[in-house]
NUSEPA-824503 format. One line per 4 residues: number of its first residue (from 1); their letters; for each residue x, y, z of N, C-alpha, C. Coordinates in pm, whole numbers. Example, Ala and Ser with C-alpha at 12.3 -4.5 7.8 and 13.67 -1.06 7.14 Angstrom:
// NUSEPA-824503
1) AS) 1319 -569 780 1230 -450 780 1320 -330 780 ~ 1285 -225 708 1367 -106 714 1290 3 787
END
This chain:
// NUSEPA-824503
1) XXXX) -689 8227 -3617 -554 8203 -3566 -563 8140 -3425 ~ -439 8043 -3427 -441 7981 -3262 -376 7879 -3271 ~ -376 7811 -3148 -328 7688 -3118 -410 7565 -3120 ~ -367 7440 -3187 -481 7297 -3209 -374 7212 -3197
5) XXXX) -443 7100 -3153 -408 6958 -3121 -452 6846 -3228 ~ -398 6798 -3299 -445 6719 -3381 -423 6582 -3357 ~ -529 6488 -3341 -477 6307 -3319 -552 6242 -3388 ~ -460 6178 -3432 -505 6008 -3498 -591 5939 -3459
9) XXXX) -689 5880 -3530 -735 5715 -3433 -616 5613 -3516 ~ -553 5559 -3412 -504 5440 -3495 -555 5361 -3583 ~ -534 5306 -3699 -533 5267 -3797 -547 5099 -3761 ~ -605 5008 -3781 -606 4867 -3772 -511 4809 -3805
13) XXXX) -404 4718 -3805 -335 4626 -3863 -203 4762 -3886 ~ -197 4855 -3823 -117 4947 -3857 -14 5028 -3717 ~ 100 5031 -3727 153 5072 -3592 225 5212 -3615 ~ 207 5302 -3492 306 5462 -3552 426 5423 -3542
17) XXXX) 514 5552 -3654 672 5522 -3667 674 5713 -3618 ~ 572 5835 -3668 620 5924 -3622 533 6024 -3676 ~ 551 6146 -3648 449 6274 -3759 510 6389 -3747 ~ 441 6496 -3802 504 6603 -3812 609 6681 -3700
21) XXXX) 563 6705 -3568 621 6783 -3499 726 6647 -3398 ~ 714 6488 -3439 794 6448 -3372 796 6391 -3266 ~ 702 6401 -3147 663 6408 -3027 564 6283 -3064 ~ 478 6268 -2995 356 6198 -2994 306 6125 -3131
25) XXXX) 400 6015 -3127 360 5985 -3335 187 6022 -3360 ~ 122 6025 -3272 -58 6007 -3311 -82 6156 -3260 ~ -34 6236 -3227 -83 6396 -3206 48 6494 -3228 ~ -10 6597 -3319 46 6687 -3384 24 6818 -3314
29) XXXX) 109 6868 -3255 28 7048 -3202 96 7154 -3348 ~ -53 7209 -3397 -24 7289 -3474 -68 7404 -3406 ~ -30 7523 -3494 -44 7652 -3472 -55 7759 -3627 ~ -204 7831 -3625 -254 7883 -3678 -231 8055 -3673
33) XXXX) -109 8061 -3762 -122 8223 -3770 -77 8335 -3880 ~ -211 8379 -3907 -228 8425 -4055 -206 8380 -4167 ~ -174 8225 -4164 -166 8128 -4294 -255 8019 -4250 ~ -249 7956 -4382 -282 7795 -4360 -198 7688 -4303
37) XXXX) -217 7642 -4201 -133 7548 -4169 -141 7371 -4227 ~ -17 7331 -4311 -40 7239 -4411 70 7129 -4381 ~ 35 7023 -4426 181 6914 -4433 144 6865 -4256 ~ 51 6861 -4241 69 6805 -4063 40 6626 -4063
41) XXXX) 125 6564 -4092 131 6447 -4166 170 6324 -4025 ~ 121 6223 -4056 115 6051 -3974 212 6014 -4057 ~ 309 5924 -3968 348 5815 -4048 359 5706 -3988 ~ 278 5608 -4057 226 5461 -4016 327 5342 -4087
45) XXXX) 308 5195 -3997 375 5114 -4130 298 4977 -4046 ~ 273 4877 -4161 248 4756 -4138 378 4688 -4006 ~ 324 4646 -3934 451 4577 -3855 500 4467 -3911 ~ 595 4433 -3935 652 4312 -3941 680 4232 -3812
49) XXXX) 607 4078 -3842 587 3973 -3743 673 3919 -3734 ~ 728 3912 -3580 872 3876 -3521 823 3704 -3473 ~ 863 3630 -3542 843 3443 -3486 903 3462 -3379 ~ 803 3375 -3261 825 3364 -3098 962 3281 -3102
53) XXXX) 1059 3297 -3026 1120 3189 -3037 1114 3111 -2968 ~ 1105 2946 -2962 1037 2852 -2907 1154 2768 -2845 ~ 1097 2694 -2735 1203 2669 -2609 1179 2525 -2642 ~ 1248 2442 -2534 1245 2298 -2469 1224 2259 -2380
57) XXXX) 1133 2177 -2348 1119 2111 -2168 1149 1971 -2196 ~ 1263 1948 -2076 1314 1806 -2069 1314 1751 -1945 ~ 1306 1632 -1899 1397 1580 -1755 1401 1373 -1798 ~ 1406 1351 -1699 1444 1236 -1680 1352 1142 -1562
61) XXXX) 1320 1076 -1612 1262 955 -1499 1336 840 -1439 ~ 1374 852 -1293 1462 775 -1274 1404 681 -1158 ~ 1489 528 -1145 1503 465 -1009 1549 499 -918 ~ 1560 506 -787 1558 573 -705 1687 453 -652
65) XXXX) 1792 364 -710 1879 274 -680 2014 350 -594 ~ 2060 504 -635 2158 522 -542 2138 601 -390 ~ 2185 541 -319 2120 597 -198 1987 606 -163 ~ 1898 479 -232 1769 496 -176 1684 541 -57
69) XXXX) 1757 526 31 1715 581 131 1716 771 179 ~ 1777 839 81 1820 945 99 1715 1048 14 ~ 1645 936 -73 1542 1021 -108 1615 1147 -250 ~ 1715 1130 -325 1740 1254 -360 1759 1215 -514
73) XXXX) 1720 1310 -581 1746 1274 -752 1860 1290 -775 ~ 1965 1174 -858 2054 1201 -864 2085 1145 -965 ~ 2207 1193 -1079 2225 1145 -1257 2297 1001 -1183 ~ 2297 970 -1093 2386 794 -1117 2246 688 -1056
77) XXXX) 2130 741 -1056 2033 681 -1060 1985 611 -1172 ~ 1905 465 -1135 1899 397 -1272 1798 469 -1379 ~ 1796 474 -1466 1665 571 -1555 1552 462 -1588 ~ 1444 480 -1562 1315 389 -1592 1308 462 -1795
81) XXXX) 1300 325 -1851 1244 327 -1995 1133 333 -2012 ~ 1020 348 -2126 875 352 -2133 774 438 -2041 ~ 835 504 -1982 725 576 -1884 657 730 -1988 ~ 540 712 -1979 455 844 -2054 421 977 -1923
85) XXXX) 490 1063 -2030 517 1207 -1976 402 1270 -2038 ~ 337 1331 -1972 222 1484 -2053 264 1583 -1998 ~ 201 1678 -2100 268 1828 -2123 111 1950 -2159 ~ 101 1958 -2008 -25 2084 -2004 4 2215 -1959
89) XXXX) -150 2249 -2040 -131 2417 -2029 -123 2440 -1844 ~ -107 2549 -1834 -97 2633 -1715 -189 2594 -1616 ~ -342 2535 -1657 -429 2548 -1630 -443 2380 -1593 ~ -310 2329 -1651 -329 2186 -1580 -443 2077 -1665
93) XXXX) -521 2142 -1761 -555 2019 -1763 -576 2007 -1960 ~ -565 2104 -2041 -532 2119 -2152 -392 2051 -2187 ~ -440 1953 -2220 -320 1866 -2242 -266 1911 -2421 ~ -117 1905 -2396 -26 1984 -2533 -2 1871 -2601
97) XXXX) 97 1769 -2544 151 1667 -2582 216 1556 -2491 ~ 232 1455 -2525 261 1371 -2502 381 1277 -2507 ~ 478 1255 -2410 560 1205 -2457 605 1050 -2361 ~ 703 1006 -2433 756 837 -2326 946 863 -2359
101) XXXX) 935 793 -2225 1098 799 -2205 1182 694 -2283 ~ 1282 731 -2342 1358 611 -2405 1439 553 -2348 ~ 1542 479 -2378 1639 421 -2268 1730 467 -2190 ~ 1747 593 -2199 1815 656 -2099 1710 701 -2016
105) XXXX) 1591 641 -2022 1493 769 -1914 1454 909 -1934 ~ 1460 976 -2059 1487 1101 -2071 1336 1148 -2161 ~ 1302 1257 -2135 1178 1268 -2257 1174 1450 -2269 ~ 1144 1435 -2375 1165 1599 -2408 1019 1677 -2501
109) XXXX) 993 1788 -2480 885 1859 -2558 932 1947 -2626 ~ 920 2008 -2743 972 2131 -2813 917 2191 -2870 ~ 953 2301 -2931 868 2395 -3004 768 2483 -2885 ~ 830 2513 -2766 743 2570 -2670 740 2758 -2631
113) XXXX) 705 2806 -2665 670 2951 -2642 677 2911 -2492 ~ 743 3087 -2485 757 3114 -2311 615 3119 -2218 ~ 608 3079 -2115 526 3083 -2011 501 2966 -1944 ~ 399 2942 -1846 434 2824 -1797 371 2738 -1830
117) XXXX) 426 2624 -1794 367 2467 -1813 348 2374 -1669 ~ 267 2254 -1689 244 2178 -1608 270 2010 -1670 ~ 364 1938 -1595 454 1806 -1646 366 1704 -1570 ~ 289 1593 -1624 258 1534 -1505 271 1364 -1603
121) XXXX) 340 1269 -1503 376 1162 -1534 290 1041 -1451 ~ 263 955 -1577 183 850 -1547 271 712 -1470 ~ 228 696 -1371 267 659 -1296 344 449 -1333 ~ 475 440 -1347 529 359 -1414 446 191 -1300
125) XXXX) 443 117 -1369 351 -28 -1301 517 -87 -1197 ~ 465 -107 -1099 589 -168 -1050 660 -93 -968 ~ 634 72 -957 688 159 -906 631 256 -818 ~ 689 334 -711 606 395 -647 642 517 -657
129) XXXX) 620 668 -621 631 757 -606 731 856 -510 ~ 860 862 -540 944 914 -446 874 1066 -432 ~ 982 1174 -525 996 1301 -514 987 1297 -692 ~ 1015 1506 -711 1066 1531 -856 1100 1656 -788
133) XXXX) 1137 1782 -930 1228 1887 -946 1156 1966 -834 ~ 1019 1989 -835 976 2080 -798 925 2063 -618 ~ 920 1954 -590 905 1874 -485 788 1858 -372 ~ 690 1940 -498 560 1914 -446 490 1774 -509
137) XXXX) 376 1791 -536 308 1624 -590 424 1589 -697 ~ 476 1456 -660 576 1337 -667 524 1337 -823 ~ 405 1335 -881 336 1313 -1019 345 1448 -1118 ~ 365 1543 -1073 354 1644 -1116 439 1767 -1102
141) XXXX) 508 1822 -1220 598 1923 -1229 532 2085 -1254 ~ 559 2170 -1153 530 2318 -1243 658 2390 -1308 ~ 625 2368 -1440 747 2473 -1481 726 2572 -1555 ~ 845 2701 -1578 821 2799 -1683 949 2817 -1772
145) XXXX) 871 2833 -1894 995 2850 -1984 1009 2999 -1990 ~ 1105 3062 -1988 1125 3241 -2002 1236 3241 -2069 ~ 1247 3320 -2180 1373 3301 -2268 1479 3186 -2288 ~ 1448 3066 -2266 1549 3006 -2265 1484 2846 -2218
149) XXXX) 1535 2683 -2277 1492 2563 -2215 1456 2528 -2081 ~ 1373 2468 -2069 1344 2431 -1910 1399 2294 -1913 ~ 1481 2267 -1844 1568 2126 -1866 1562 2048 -1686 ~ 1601 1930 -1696 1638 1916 -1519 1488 1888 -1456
153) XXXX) 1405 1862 -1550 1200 1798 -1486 1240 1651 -1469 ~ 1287 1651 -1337 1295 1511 -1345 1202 1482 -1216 ~ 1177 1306 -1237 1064 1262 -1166 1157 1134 -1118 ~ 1202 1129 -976 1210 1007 -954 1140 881 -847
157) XXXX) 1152 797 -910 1073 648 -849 1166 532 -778 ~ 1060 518 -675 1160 348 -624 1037 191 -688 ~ 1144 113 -664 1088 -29 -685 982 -19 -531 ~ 834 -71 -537 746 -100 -472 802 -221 -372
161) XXXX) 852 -204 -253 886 -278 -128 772 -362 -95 ~ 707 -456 -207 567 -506 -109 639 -645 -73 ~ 639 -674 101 701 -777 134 585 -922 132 ~ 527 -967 64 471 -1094 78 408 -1128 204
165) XXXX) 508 -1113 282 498 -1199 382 399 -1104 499 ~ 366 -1007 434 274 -918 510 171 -815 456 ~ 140 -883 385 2 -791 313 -129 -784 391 ~ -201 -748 280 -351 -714 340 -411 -841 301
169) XXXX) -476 -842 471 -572 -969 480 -670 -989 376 ~ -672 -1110 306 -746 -1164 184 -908 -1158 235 ~ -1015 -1160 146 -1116 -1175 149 -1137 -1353 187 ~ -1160 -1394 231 -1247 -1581 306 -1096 -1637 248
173) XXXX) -958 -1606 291 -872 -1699 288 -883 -1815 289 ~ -790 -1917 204 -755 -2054 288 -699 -2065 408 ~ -731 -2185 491 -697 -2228 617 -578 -2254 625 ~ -534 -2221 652 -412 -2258 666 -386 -2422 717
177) XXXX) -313 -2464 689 -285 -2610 719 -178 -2679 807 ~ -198 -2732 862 -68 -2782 992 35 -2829 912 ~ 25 -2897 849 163 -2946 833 215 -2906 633 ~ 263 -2797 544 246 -2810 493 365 -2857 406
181) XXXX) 330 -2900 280 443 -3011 236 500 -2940 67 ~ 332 -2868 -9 427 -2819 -80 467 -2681 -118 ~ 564 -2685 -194 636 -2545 -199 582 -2434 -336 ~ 503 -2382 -295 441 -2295 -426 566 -2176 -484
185) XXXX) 573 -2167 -586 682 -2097 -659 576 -1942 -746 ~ 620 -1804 -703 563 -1724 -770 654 -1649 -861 ~ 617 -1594 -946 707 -1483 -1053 679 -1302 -1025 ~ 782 -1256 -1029 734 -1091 -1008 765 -1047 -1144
189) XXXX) 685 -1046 -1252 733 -1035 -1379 853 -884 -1402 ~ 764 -766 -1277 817 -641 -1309 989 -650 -1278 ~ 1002 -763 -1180 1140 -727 -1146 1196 -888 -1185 ~ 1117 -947 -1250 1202 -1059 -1280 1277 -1162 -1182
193) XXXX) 1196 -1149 -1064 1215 -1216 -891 1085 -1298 -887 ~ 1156 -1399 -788 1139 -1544 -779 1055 -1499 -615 ~ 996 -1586 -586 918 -1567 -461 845 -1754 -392 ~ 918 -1803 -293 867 -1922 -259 832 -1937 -140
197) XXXX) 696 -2010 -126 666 -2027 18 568 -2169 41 ~ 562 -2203 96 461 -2333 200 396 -2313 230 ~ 343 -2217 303 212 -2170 339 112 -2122 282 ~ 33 -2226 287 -80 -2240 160 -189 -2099 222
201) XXXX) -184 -2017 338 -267 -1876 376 -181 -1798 310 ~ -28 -1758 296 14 -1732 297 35 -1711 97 ~ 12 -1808 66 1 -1831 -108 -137 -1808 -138 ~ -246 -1838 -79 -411 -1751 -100 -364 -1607 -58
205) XXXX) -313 -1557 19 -294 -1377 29 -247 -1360 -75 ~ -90 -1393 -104 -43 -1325 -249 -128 -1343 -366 ~ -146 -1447 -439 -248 -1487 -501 -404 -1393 -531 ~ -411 -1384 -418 -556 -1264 -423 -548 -1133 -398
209) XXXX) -429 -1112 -338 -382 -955 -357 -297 -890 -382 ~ -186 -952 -449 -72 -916 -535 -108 -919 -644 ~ -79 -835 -693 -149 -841 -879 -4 -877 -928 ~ 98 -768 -836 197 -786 -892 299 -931 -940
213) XXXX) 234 -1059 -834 325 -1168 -828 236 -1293 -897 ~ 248 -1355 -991 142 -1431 -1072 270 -1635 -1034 ~ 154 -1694 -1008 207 -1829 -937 214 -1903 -1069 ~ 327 -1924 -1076 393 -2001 -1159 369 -2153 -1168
217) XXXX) 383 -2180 -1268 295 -2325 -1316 388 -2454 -1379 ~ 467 -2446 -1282 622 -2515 -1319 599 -2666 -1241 ~ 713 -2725 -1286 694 -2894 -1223 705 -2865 -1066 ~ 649 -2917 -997 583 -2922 -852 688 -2957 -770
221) XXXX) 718 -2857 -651 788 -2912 -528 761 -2940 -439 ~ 842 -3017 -337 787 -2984 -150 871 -2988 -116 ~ 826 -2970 32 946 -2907 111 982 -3048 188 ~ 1127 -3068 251 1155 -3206 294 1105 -3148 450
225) XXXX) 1080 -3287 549 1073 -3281 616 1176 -3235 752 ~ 1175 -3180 850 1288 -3162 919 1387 -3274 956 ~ 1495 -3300 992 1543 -3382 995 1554 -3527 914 ~ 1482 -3464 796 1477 -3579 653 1596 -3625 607
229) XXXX) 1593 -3774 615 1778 -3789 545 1739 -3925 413 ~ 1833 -3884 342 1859 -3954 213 1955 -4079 267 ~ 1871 -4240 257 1940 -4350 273 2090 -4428 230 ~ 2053 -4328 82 2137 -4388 10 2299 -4289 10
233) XXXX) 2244 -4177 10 2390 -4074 57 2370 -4021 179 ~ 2322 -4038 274 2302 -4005 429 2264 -3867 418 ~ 2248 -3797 283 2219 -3630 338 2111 -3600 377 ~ 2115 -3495 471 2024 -3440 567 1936 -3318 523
237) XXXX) 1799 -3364 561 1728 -3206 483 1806 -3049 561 ~ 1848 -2964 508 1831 -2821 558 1752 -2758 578 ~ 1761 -2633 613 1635 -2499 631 1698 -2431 539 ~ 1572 -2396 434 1607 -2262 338 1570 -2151 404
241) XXXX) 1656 -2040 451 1589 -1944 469 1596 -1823 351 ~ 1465 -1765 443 1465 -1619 278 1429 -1537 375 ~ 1564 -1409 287 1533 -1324 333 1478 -1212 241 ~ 1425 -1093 304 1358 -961 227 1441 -860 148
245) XXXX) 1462 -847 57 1542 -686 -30 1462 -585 -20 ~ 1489 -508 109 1339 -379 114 1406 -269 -1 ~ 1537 -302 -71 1528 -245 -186 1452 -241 -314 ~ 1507 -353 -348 1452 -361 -472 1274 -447 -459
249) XXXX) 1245 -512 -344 1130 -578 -368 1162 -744 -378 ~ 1276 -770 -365 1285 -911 -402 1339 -990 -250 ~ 1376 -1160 -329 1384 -1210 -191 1506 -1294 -218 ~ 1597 -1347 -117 1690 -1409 -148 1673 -1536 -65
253) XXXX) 1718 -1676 -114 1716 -1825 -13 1850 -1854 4 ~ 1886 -1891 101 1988 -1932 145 2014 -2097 248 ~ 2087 -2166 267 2085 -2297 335 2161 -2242 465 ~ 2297 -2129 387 2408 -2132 500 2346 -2053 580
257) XXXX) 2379 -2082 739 2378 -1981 827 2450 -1869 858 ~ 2601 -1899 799 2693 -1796 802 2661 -1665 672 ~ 2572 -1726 537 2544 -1609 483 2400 -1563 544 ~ 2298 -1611 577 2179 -1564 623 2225 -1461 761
261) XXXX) 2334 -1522 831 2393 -1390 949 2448 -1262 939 ~ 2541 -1285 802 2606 -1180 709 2501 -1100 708 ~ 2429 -1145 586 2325 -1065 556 2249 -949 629 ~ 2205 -1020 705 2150 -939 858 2210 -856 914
265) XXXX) 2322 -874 930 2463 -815 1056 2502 -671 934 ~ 2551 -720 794 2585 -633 739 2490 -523 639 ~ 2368 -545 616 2281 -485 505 2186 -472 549 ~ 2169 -341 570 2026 -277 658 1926 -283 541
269) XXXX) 1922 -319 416 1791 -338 328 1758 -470 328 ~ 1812 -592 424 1754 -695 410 1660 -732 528 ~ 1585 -813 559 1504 -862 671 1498 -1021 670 ~ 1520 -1095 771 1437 -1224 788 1323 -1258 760
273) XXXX) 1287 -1351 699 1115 -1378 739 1166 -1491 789 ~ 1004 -1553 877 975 -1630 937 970 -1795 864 ~ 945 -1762 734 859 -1849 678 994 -1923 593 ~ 980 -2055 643 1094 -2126 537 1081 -2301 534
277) XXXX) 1185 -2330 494 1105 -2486 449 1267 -2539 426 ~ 1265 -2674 381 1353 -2744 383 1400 -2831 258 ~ 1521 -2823 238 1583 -2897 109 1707 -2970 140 ~ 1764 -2999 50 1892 -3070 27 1995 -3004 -22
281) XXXX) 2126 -2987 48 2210 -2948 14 2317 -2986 -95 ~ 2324 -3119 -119 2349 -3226 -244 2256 -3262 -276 ~ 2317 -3314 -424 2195 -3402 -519 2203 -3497 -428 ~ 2059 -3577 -437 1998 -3700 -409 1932 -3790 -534
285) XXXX) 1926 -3897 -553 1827 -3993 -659 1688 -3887 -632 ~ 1656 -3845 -782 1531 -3798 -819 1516 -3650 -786 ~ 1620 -3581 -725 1633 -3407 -726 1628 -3355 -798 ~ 1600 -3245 -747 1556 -3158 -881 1630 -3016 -777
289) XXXX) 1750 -2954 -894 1846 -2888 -840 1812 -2704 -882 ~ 1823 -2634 -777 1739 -2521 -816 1833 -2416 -846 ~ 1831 -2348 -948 1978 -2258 -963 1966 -2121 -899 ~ 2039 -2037 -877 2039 -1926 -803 2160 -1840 -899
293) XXXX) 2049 -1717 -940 2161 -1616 -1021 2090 -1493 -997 ~ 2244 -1405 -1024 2218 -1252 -970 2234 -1182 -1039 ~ 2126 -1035 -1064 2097 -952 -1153 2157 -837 -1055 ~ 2278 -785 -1113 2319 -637 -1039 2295 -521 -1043
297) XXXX) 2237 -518 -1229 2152 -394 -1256 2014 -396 -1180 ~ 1939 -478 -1157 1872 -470 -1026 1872 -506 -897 ~ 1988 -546 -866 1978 -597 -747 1884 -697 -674 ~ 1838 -774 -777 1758 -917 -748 1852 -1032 -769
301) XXXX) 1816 -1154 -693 1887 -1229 -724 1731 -1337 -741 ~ 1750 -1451 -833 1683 -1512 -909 1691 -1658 -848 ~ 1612 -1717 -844 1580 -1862 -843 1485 -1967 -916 ~ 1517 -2065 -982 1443 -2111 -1048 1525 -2322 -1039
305) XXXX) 1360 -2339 -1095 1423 -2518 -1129 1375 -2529 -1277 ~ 1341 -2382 -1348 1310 -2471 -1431 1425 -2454 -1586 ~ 1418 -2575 -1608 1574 -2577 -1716 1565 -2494 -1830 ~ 1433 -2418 -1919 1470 -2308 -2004 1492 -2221 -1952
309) XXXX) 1463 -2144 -1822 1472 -2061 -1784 1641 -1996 -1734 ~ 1686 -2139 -1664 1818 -2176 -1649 1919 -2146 -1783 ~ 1901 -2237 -1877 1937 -2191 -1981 1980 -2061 -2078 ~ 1870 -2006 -2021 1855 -1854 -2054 1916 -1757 -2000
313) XXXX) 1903 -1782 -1863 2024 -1698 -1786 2115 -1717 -1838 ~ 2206 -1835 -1833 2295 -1865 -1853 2360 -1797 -1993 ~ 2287 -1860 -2089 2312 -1761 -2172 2316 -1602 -2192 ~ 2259 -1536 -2097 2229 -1378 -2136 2353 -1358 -1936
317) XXXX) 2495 -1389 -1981 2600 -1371 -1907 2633 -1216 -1850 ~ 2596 -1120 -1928 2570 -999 -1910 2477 -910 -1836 ~ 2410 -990 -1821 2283 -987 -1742 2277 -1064 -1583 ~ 2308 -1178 -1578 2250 -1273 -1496 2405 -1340 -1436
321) XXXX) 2436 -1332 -1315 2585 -1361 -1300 2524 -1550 -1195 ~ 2561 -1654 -1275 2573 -1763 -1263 2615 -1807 -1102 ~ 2517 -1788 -992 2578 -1831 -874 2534 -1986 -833 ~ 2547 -2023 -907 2557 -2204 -926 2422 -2247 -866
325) XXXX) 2427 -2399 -780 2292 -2464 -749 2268 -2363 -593 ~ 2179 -2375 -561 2168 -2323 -464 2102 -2417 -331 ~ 1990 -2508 -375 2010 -2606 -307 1901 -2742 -400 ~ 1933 -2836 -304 1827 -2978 -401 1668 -2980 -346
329) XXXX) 1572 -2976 -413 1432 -3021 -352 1378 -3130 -434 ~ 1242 -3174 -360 1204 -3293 -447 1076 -3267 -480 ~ 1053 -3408 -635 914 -3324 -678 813 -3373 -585 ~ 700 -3339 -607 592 -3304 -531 498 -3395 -591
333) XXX) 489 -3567 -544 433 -3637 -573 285 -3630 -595 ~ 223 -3552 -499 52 -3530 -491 -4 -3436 -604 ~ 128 -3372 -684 52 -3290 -803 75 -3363 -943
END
């Protein structure tokens, strides 16, 4: 006769629901007196497997177009398309999946069990690195999912401000030349901006260290001489000047002085350069008339002489707002 403690080893693949005295599903206190003590019974059951329920991680990749200067993510920002998003473990470098933004900028992961994750975005060509949600590395998000979507991973970017007219010194440049005559024409494919200059040091820098600006291979200009006049209609060469968009990356030409002053006086994202050259403000015998049109969804404005290109704008009206000739140059006899 007496008092005993009786316990279980748990059972594998098996969880307690309860036992005899109630208390402790895996230990029984029995008590021994003058009988057998019987029926001191476990009761076990297979668990049934509860499916995790699985979350979402989303955000958005955006341009950095409203209030650029303010630095802040915001939904009336433009959304970058095509940019590839990855999706790693905790540990940063177990990569889950993979995703790219569609035309709203937006990219999403699913099917994600709670805990945390690490977002890190490949860096879009053409663009540089503002901020994102978390507002440490500009490339990289930490997030956690805990009962519920992780939404709002957004990463935003500005257009790359590289001004031409001041890069990094080229490896054995060209010499620059005293007097130069013609007008080299470049393309910025990423932003669809026009880029012109005379200065043949100045066209070896871009050339050898802009990847971004590729020199266009169009019928040949030059620049008129100062005080150049047309015999036959008395017109007088102008000064094109161009100025800088430290927004978007692009450049704008102008003849008038009253808009090149505007410009300056009123829009702290533009700058002067130094560097400019000379045309015709009317057609002349043998001009070649250069059109000037403006893209508002980026805030570039466009220049070109060459007539499919012209064409094309023209046609895609939705796009490209038609700001007529902009001024006359001539071709470039020595090419």
């Amino acid at each position: 006769d007496g008092d005993y403690v009786v316990k279980e080893t748990q059972p594998e693949g098996y969880s307690s629901v309860t036992d005899k005295d109630g208390g402790n599903p895996d230990e029984i206190l029995a008590t021994i007196s003058g009988a057998d003590s019987v029926g001191n019974h476990f009761l076990e059951e297979v668990p049934t497997e509860v499916p995790p329920v699985l979350h979402k991680l989303s955000g958005t990749v955006y341009n950095d177009t409203n209030e650029p200067d303010q630095n802040m993510i915001e939904d009336t920002d433009t959304p970058i398309a095509g940019v590839e998003v990855k999706l790693f473990a905790a540990d940063g470098t177990t990569v889950i999946n993979t995703a790219t933004t569609n035309a709203d900028g937006f990219y999403e992961f699913t099917n994600l069990a709670d805990g945390d994750y690490v977002v890190k975005e490949t860096q879009p060509e053409g663009y540089s690195s503002v901020t994102d949600k978390d507002g440490g590395n500009p490339d990289e998000i930490l997030a956690t999912i805990s009962g519920a979507d992780s939404v709002g991973n957004h990463f935003l970017e500005e257009v790359v401000s590289t001004d031409p007219t001041d890069p990094t010194t080229p490896t054995n440049p060209t010499t620059p030349t005293d007097e130069p005559t013609k007008v080299y024409q470049f393309v910025n494919p990423s932003l669809g901006s026009y880029f012109y200059t005379v200065d043949e040091y100045e066209q070896s820098v871009i050339a050898e260290t802009l990847d971004n600006y590729e020199l266009q291979e169009v019928e040949a200009i030059r620049t008129l001489e100062e005080n150049e006049f047309d015999p036959i209609t008395g017109a007088e060469s102008e000064e094109v000047y161009r100025l800088f968009n430290k927004s978007s990356g692009s450049h704008l030409y102008t003849t008038s002085e009253f808009e090149r002053d505007s410009i300056v006086d009123n829009f702290d994202n533009y700058s002067l350069d130094d560097n400019m050259f000379y045309a015709y403000t009317e057609e002349v015998a043998g001009s070649i008339d250069v059109h000037r049109f403006y893209n508002a969804i980026e805030d570039v404005h466009v220049f070109t002489h060459s007539d499919d290109e012209i064409a094309e704008m023209m046609a895609d009206s939705e796009t490209f707002n038609d700001e007529g000739i902009a001024f006359y140059v001539m071709p470039d006899a020595m090419s």
